[in-house]
PDB file of N, CA, C and O in Angstrom:
ATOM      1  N   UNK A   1     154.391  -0.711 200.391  1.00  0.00           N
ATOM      2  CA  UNK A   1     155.065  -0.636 199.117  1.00  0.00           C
ATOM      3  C   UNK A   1     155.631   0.770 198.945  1.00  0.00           C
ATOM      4  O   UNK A   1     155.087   1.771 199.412  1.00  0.00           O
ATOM      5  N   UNK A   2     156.665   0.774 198.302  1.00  0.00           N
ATOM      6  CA  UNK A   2     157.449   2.121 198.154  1.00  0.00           C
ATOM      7  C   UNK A   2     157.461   2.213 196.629  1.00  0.00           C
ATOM      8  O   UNK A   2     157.562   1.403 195.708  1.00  0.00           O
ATOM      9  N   UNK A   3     157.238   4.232 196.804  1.00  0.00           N
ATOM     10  CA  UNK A   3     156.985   4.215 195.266  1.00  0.00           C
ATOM     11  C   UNK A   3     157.744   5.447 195.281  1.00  0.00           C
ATOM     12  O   UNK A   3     157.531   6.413 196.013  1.00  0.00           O
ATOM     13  N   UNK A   4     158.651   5.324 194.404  1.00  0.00           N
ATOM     14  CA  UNK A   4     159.509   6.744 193.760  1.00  0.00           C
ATOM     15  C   UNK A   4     158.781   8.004 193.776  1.00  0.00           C
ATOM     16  O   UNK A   4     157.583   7.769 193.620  1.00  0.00           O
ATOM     17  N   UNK A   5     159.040   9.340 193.910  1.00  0.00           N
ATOM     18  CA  UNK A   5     158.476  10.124 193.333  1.00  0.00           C
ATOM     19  C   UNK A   5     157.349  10.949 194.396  1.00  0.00           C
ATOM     20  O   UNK A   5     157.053  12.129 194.208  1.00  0.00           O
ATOM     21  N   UNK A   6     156.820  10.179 195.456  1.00  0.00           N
ATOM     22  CA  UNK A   6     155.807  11.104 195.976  1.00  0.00           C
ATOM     23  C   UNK A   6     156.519  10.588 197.749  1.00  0.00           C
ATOM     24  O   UNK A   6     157.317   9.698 198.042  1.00  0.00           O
ATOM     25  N   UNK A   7     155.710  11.720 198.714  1.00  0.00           N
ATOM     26  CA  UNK A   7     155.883  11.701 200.212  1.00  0.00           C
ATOM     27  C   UNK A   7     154.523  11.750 200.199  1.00  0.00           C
ATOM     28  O   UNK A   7     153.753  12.187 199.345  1.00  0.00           O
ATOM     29  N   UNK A   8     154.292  11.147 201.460  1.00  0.00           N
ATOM     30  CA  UNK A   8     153.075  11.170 202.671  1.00  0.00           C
ATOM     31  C   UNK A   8     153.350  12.729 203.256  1.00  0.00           C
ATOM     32  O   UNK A   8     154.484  13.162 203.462  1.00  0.00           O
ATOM     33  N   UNK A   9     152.354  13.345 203.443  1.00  0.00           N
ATOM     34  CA  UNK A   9     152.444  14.311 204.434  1.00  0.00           C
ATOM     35  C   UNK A   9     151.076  14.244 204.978  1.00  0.00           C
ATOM     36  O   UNK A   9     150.147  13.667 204.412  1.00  0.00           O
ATOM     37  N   UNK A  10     150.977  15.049 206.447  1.00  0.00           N
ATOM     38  CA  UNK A  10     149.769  14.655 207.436  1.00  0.00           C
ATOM     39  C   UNK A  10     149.545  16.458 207.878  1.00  0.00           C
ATOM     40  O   UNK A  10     150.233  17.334 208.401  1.00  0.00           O
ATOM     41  N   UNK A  11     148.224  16.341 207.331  1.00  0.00           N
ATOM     42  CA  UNK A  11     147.745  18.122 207.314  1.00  0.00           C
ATOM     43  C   UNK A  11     146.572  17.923 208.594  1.00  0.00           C
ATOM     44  O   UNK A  11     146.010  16.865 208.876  1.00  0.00           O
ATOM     45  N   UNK A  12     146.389  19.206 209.245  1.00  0.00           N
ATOM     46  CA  UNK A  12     146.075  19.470 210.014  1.00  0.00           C
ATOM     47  C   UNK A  12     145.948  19.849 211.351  1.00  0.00           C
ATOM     48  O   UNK A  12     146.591  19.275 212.231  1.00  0.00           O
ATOM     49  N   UNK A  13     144.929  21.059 211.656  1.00  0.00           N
ATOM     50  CA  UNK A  13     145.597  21.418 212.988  1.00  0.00           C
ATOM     51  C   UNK A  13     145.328  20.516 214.048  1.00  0.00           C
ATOM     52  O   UNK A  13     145.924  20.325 215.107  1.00  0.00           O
ATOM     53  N   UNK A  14     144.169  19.926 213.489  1.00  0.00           N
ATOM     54  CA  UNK A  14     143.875  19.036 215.402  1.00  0.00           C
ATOM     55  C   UNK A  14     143.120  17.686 214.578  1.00  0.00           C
ATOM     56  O   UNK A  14     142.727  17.096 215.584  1.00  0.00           O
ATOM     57  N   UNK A  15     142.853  17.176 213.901  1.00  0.00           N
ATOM     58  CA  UNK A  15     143.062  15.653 213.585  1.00  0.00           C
ATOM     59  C   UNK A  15     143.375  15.543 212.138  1.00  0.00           C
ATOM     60  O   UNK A  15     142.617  15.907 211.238  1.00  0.00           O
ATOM     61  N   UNK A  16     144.663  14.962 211.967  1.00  0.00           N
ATOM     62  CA  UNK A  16     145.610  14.916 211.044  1.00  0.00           C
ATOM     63  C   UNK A  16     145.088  13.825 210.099  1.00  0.00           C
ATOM     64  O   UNK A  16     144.758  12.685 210.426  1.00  0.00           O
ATOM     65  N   UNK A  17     145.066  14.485 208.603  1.00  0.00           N
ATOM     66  CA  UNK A  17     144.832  13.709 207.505  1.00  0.00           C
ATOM     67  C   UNK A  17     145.719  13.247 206.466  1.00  0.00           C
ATOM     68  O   UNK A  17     146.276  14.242 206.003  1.00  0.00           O
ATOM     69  N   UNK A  18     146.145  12.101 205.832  1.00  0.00           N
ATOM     70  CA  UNK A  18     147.248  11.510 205.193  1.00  0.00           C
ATOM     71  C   UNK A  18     147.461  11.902 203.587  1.00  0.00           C
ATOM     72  O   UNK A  18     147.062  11.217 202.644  1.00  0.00           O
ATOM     73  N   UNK A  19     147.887  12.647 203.534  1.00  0.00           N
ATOM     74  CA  UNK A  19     147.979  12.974 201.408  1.00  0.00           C
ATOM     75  C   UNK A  19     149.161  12.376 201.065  1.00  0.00           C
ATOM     76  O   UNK A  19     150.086  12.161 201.849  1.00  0.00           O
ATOM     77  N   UNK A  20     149.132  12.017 199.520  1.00  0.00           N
ATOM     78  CA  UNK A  20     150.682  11.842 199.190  1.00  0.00           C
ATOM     79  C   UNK A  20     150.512  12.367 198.008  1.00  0.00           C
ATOM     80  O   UNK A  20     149.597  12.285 197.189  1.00  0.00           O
ATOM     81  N   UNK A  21     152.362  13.386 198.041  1.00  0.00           N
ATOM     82  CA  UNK A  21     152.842  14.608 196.803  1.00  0.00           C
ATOM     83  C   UNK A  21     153.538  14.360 196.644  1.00  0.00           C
ATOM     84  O   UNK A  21     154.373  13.989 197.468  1.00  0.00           O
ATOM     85  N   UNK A  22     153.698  14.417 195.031  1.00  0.00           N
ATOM     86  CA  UNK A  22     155.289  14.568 194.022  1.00  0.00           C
ATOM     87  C   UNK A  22     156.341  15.149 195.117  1.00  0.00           C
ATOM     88  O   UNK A  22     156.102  15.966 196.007  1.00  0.00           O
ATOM     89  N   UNK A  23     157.372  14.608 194.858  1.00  0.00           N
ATOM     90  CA  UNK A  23     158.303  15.528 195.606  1.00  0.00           C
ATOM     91  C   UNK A  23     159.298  16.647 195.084  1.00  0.00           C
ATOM     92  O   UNK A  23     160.300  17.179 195.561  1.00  0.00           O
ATOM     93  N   UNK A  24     158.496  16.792 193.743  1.00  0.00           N
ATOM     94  CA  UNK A  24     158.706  17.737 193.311  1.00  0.00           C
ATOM     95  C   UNK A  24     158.223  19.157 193.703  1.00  0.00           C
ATOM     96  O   UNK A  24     158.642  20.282 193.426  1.00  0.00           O
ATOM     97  N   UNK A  25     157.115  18.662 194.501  1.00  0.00           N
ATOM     98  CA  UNK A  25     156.409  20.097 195.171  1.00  0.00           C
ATOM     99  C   UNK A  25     157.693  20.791 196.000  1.00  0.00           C
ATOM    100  O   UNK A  25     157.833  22.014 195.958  1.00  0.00           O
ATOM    101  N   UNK A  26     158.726  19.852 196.840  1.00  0.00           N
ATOM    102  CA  UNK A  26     159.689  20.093 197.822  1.00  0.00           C
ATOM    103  C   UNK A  26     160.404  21.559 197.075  1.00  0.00           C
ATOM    104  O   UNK A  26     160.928  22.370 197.839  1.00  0.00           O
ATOM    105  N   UNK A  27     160.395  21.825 195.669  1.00  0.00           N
ATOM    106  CA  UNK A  27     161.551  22.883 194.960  1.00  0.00           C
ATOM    107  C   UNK A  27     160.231  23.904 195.195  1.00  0.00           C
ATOM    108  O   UNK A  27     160.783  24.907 195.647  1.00  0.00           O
ATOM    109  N   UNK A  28     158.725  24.210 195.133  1.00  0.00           N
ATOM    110  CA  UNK A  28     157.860  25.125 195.354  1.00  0.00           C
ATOM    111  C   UNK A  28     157.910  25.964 196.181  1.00  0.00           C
ATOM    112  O   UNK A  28     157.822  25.626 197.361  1.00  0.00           O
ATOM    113  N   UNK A  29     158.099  27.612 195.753  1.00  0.00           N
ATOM    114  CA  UNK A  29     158.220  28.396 197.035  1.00  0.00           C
ATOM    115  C   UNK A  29     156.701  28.485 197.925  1.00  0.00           C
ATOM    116  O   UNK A  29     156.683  29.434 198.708  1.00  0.00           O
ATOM    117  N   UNK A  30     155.556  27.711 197.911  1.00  0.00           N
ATOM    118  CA  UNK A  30     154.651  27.703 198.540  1.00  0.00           C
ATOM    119  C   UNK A  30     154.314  26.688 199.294  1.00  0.00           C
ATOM    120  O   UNK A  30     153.232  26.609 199.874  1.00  0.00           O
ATOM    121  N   UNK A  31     155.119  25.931 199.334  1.00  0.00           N
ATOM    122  CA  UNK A  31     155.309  24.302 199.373  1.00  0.00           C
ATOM    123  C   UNK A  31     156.699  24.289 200.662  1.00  0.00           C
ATOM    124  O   UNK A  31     156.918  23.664 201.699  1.00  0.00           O
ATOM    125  N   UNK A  32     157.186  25.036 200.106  1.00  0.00           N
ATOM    126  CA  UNK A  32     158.678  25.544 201.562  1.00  0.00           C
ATOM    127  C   UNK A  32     158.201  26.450 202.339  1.00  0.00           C
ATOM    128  O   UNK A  32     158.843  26.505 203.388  1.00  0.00           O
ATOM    129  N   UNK A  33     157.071  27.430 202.260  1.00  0.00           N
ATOM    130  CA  UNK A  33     156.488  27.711 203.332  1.00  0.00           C
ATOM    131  C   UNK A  33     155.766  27.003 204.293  1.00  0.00           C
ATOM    132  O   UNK A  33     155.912  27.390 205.453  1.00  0.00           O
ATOM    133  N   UNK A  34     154.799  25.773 204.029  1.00  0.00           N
ATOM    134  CA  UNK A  34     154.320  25.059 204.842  1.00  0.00           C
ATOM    135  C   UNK A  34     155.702  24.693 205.734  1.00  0.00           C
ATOM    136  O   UNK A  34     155.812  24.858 206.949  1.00  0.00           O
ATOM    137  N   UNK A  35     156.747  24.143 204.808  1.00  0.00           N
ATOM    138  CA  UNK A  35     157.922  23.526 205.489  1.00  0.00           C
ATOM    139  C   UNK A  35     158.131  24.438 206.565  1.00  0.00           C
ATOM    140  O   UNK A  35     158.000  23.814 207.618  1.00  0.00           O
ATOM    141  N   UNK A  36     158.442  25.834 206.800  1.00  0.00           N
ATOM    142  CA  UNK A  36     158.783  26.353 207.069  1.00  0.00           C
ATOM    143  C   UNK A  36     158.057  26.377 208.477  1.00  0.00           C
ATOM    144  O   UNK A  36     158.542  26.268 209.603  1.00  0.00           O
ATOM    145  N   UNK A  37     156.716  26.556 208.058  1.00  0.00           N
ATOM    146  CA  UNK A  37     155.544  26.431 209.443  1.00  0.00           C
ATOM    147  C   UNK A  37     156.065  25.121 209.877  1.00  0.00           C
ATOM    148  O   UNK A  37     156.397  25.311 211.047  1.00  0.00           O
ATOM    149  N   UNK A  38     156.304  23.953 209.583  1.00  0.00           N
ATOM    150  CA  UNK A  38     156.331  22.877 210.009  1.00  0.00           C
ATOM    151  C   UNK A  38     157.369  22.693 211.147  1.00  0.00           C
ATOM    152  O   UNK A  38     157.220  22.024 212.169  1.00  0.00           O
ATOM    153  N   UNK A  39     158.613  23.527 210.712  1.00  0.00           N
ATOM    154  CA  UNK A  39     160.299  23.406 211.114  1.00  0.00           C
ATOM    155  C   UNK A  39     159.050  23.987 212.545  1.00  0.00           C
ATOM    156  O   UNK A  39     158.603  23.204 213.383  1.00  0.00           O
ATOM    157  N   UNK A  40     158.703  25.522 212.489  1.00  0.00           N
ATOM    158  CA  UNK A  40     158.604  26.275 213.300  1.00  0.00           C
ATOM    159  C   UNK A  40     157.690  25.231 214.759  1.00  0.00           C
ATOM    160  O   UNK A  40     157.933  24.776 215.876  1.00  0.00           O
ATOM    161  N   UNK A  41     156.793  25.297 213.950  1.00  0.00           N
ATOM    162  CA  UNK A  41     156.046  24.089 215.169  1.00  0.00           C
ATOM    163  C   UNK A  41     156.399  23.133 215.808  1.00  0.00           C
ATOM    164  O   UNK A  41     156.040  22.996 216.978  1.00  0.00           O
ATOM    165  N   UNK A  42     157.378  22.034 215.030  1.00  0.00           N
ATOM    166  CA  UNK A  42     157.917  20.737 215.309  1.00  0.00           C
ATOM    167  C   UNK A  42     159.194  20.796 215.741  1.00  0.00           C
ATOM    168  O   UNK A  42     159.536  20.297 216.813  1.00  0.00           O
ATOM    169  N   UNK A  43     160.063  21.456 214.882  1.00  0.00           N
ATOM    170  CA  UNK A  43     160.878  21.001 214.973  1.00  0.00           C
ATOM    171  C   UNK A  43     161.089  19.733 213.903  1.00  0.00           C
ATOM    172  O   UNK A  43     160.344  19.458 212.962  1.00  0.00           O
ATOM    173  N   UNK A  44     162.507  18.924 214.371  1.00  0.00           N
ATOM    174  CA  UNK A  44     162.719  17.926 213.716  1.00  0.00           C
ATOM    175  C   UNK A  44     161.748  16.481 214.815  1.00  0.00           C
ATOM    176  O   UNK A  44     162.130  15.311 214.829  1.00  0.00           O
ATOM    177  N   UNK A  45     160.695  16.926 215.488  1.00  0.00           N
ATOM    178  CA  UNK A  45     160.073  15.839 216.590  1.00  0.00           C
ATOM    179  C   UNK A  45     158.591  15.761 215.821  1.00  0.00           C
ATOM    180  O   UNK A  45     157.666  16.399 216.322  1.00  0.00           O
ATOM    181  N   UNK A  46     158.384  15.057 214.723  1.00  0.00           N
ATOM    182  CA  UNK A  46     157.005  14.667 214.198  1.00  0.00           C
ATOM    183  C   UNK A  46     156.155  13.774 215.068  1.00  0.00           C
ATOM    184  O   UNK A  46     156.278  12.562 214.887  1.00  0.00           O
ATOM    185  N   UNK A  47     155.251  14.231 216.051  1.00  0.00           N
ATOM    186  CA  UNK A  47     154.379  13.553 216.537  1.00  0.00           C
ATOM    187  C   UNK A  47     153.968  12.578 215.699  1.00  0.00           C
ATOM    188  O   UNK A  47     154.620  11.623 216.120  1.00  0.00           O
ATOM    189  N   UNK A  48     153.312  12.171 214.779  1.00  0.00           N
ATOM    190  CA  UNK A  48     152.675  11.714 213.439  1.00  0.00           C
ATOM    191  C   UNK A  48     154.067  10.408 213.396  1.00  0.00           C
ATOM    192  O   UNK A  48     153.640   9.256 213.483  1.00  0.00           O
ATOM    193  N   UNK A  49     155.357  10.529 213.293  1.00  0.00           N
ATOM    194  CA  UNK A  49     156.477   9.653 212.424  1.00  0.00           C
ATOM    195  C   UNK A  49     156.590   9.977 211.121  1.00  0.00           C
ATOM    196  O   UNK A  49     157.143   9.121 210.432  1.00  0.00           O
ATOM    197  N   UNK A  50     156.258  10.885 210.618  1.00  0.00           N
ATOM    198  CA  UNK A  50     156.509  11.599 209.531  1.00  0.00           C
ATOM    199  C   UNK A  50     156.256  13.117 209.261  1.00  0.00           C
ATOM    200  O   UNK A  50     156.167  13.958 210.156  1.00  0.00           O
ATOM    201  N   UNK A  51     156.179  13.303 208.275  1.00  0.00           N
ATOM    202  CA  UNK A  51     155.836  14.754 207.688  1.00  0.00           C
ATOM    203  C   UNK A  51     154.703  15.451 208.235  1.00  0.00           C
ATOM    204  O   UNK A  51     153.665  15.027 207.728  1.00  0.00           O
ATOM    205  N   UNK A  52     154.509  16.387 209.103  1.00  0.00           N
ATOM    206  CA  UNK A  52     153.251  16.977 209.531  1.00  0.00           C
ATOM    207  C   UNK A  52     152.942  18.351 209.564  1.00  0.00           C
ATOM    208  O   UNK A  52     153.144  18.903 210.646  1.00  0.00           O
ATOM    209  N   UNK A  53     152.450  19.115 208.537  1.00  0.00           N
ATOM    210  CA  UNK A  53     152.278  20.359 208.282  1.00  0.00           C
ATOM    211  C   UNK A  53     151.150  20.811 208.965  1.00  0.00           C
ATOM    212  O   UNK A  53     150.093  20.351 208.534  1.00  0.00           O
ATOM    213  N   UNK A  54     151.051  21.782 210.153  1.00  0.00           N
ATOM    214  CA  UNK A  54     150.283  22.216 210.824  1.00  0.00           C
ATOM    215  C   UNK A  54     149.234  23.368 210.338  1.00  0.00           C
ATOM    216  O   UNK A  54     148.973  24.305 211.093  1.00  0.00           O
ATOM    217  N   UNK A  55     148.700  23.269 209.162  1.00  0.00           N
ATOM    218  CA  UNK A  55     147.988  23.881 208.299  1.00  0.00           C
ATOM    219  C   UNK A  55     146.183  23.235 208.282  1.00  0.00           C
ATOM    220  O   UNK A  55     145.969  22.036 208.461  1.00  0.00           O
ATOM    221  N   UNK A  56     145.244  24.058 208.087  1.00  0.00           N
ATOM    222  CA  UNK A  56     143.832  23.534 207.722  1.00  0.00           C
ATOM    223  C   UNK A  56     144.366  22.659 206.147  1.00  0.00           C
ATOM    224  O   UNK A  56     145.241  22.891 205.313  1.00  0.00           O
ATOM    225  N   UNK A  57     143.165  21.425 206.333  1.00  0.00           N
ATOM    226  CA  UNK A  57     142.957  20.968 205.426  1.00  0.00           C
ATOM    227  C   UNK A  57     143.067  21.113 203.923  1.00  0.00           C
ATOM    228  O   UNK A  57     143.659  20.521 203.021  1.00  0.00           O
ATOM    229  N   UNK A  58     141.960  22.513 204.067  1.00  0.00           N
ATOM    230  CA  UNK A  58     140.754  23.559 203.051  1.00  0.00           C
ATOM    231  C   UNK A  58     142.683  24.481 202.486  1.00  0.00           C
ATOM    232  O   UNK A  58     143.239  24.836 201.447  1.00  0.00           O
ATOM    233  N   UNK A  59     142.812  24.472 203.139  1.00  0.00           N
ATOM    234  CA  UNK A  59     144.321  25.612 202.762  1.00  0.00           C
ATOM    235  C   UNK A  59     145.168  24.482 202.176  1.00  0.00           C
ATOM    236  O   UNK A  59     145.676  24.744 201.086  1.00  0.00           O
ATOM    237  N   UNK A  60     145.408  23.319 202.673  1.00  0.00           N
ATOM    238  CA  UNK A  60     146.649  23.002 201.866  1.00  0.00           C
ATOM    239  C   UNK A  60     145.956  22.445 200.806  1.00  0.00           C
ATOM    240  O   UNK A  60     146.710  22.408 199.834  1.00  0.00           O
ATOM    241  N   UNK A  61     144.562  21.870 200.479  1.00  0.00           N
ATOM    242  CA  UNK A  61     143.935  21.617 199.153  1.00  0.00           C
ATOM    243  C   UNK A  61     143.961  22.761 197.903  1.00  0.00           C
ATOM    244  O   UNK A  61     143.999  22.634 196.679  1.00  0.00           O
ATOM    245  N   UNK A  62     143.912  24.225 199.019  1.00  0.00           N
ATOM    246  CA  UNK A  62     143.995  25.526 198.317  1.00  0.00           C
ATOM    247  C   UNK A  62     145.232  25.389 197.380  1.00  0.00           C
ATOM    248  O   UNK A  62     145.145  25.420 196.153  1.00  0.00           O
ATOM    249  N   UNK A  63     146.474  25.225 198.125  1.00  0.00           N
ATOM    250  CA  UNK A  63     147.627  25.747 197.769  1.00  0.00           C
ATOM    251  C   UNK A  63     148.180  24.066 196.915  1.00  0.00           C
ATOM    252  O   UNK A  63     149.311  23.961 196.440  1.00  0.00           O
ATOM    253  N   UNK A  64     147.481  23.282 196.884  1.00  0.00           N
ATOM    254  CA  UNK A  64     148.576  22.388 195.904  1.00  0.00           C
ATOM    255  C   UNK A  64     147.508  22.621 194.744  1.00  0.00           C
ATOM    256  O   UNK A  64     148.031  22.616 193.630  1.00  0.00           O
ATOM    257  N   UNK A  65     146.311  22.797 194.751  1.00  0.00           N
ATOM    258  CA  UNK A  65     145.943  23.122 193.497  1.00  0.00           C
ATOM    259  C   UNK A  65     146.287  24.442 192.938  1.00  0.00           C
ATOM    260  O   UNK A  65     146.119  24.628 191.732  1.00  0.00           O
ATOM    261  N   UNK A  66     146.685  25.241 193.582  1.00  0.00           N
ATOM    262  CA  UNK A  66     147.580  26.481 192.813  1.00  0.00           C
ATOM    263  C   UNK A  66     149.064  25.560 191.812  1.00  0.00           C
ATOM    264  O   UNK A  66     149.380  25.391 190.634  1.00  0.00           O
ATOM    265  N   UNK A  67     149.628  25.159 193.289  1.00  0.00           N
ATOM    266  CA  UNK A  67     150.709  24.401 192.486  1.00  0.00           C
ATOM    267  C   UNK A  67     150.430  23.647 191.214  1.00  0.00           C
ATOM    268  O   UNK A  67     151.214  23.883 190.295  1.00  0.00           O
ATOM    269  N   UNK A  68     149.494  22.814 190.991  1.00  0.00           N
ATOM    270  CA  UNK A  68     149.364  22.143 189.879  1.00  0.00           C
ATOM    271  C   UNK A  68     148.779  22.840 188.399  1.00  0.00           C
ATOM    272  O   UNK A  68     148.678  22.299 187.298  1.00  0.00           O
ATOM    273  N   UNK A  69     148.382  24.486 188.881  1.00  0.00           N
ATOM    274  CA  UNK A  69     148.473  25.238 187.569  1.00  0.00           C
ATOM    275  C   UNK A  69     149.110  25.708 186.702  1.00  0.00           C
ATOM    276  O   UNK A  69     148.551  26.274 185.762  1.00  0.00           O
TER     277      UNK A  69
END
């Protein structure tokens, strides 16, 4: 089922876990840094078939609860 408003992304460095975020996070300058790590690592070639931010877990739980303050 498809739902407006949020992406799947898959965190982690070595076994990848499934979240889904507003995609409003996408305008966050902390939120375009992961991107940024992501471009750097991947490329446009997502092992995963989607979104895969090569970040710890514990860190991206860190940083979207910043975002949501």
């Amino acid at each position: 089922m498809f739902q407006r408003g949020i992406l799947a992304v898959y965190i982690g460095e070595y076994e990848k876990k499934r979240f889904i975020v507003p995609v409003s996070y996408l305008n966050e300058p902390l939120f375009q840094d992961l991107l940024c790590q992501a471009e750097e690592e991947f490329g446009f070639d997502h092992p995963m078939g989607g979104l895969t931010i090569p970040c710890s877990e514990d860190h991206f739980i860190h940083l979207v609860s910043s975002m949501r303050r």
